[in-house]
C-alpha positions, 0 to 999 in steps of 0.5 A: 615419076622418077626414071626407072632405074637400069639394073643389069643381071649378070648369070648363066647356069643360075639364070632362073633359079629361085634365088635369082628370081626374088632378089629381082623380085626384091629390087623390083619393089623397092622401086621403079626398075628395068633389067636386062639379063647378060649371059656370058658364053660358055667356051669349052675346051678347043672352043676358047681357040678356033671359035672364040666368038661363036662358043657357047652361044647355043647354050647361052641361048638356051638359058636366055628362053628359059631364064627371060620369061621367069625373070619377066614375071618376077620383075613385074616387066618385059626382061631384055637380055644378050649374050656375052663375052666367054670371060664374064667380067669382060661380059659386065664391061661390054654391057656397061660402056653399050648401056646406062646402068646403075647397078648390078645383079652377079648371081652365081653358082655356089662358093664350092663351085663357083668358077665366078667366084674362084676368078672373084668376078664379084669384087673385080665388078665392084671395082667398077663403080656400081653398086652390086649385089651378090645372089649365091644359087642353091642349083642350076638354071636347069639339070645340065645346063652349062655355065 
């Protein structure tokens, strides 16, 4: 039996959205997978400067609870995930060099109010050498989640 292959998921505020749950459950039956769910934090104004390590972990944590259990069920398996970086491509990279993936999941909120793809997160991480799928949301994770 081949070795799964590692997919890395890569939202915040569309963590469990519909959109995101069937592209995983797609990639889940297209062959043998394992996920792991990376949620940049959210840094809110003053945050960015006194506390840029701590900021946006209670939010980001929130949407690891609710979005694991959903993605786990949609991939078929245990979904792991973190937290990370307040910028999210420095976010991709972090997970990059600690883990072995071969692909990549970028689920984001819609063009018109993507700061993801304002920053174009999605080209910049195709630049980094692994295939990537883009998952655009019709909604948040939750009404006022953040991210």
């Amino acid at each position: 039996m081949p070795e799964p292959a590692h997919v890395l998921v890569v939202a915040n505020q569309t963590a469990a959205t519909p959109a995101l749950l069937e592209a995983v459950r797609e990639r889940a039956r297209s062959g043998p997978a394992s996920f792991h769910l990376v949620v940049p934090r959210l840094a809110h104004g003053i945050q960015k400067v006194v506390d840029p390590e701590d900021a946006g972990d209670d939010e980001a944590k929130q949407v690891l609870a609710q979005a694991l259990p959903k993605l786990s069920e949609a991939a078929g398996n245990r979904v792991t995930g973190s937290l990370g970086d307040t910028e999210p491509l420095s976010a991709i990279q972090d997970a990059i060099n600690l883990g072995n993936y071969d692909e990549i999941i970028i689920s984001t909120l819609p063009r018109r109010v993507s700061r993801w793809l304002r920053l174009d997160l999605v080209s910049k991480t195709k630049g980094l050498g692994l295939p990537v799928t883009h998952v655009e949301a019709h909604s948040r994770v939750a009404e006022g989640a953040t991210a």
